[in-house]
C-alpha positions in Angstrom: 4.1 -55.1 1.2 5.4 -53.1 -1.9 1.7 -52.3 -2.6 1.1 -51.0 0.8 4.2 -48.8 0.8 2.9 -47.6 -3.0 -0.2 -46.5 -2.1 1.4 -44.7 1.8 3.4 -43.1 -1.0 0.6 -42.5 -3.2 -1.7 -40.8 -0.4 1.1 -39.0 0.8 1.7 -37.0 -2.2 -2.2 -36.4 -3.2 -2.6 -35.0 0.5 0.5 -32.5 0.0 -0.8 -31.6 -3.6 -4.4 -30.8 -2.4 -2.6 -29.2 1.1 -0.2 -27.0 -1.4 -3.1 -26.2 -3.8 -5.7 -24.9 -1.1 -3.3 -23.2 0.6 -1.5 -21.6 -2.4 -5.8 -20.3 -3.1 -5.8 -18.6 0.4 -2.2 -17.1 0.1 -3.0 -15.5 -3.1 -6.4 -14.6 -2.2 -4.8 -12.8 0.5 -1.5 -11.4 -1.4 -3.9 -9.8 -4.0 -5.9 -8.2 -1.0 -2.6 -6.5 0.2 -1.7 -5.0 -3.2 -5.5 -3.2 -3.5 -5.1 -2.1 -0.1 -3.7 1.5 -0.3 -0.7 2.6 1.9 -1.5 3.5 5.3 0.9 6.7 6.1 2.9 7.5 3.1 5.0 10.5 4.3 4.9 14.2 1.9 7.3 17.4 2.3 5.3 20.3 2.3 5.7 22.6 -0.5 6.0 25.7 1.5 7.9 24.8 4.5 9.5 21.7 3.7 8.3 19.3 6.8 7.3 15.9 6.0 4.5 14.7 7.8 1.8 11.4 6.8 -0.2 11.9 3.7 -3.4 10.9 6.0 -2.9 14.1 8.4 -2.2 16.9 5.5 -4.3 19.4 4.3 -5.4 19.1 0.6 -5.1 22.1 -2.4 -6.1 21.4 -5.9 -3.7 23.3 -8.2 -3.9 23.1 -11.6 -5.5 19.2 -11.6 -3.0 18.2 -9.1 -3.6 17.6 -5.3 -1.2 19.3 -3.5 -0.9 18.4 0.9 0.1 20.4 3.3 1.3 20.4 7.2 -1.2 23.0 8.6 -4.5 25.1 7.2 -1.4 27.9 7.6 0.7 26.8 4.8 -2.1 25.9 3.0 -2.6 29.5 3.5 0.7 30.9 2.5 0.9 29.3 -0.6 -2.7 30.3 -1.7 -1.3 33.8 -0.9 1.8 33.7 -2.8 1.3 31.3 -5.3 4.7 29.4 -5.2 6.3 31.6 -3.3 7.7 29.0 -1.3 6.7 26.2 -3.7 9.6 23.7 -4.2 8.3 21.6 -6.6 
């Protein structure tokens, strides 16, 4: 009877390790996807204006090596025009 109950025991425990370790593969198979995936709306002020809107939906200016977004072709615009005359940062 004690050998019986040793190897319920013993089965028991080798079918949670092999359940932990397969699933412990898939969780970090899919944690590790999550970090490389970028962020999907990461919300910017606008230099010229000051409105935050998502990154996704802004309208890109390299300045000096840096990407700079905007809110509308119109700011984009302004600050072309005056060069930091509005520029905040």
């Amino acid at each position: 009877m004690i050998k019986i109950a040793l190897l319920f025991l013993l089965g028991y425990l080798g079918f949670r390790l092999l359940k932990a370790a397969i699933l412990g593969n898939i969780r970090t198979v899919e944690s590790n996807r999550r970090e490389r995936e970028p962020l999907a709306d990461v919300m910017i002020q606008d230099p010229v204006c000051g409105v935050y809107f998502p990154q996704k939906s802004g309208f890109p200016l390299d300045v000096d090596g840096k990407t700079l977004y905007f809110c509308s072709a119109e700011c984009r615009e302004k600050f072309r025009g005056g060069k930091g005359e509005g520029d905040r940062s």
